[in-house]
N, C-alpha and C positions, 0 to 999 in steps of 0.2 A: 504500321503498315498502311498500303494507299487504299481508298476506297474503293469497291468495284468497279466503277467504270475510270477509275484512273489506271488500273493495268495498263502495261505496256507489251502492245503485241510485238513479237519476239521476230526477227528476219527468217527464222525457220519452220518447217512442219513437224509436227510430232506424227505420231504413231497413225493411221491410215490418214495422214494426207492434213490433220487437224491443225490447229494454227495454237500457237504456242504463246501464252502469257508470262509476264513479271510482274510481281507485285513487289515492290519495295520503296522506302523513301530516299534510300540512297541513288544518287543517279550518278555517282562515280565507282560505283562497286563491280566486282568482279564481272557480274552477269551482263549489267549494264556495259560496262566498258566492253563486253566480249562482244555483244549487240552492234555497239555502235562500231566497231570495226568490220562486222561481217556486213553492214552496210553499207561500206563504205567501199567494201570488196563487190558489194553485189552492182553500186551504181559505178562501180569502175566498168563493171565486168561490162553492162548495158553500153557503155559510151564508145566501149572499143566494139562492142557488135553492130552500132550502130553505123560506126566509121567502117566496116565491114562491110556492112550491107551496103551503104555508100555508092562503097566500090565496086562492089559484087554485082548494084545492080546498073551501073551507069558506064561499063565495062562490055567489053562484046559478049555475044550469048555465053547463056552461063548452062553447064549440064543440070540439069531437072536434078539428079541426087544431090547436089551442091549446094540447090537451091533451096532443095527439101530441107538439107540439115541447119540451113543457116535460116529459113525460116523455123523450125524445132528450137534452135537455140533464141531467137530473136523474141519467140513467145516466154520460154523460159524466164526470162530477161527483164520480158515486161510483167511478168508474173510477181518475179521478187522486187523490180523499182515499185509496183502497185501497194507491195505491201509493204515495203519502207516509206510510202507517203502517205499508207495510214496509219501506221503508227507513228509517225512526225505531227501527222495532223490530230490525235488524240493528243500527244506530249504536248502540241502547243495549246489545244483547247483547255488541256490541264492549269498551265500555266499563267492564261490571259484571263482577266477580268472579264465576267459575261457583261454583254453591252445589250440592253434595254431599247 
């Protein structure tokens, strides 16, 4: 098993809103692979909201509910990109040699 601070935080929340660990050394195993795909779904998901907002805001006026929902989602967005680059940047800190 990994050590404590080598957990890898998980793309999801647990139970009131908590941030969700893996501990294991396998990093091609089920959990892991399930991880690294909903990642990959989550910084899909950020790129097309991003090309969204884009448009949405560089387009003629936009109705305030529109704008509401797509800022709603655009926070959403940056929520789960945040937590996929902390948990990248714990895997890589896991991984590199510390430097002196």
């Amino acid at each position: 098993m990994t050590a404590q601070n080598e957990l890898r935080l998980l793309p999801w929340s647990g139970p009131e809103g908590k941030p969700c660990y893996l501990s294991t050394d396998d990093r091609d195993g089920y959990m892991s692979r399930l991880a690294d795909n909903i990642e990959a779904e989550q910084l899909d998901t950020a790129a097309e909201l991003l090309k969204q907002a884009t448009e949405t805001l560089g387009a003629e006026p936009t109705d305030p509910e529109d704008l509401q929902l797509l800022a709603k989602e655009l926070t959403e967005a940056l929520r789960d990109v945040l937590r996929v680059a902390t948990s990248r940047g714990h895997l890589l800190e896991g991984s590199e040699p510390h430097r002196l």
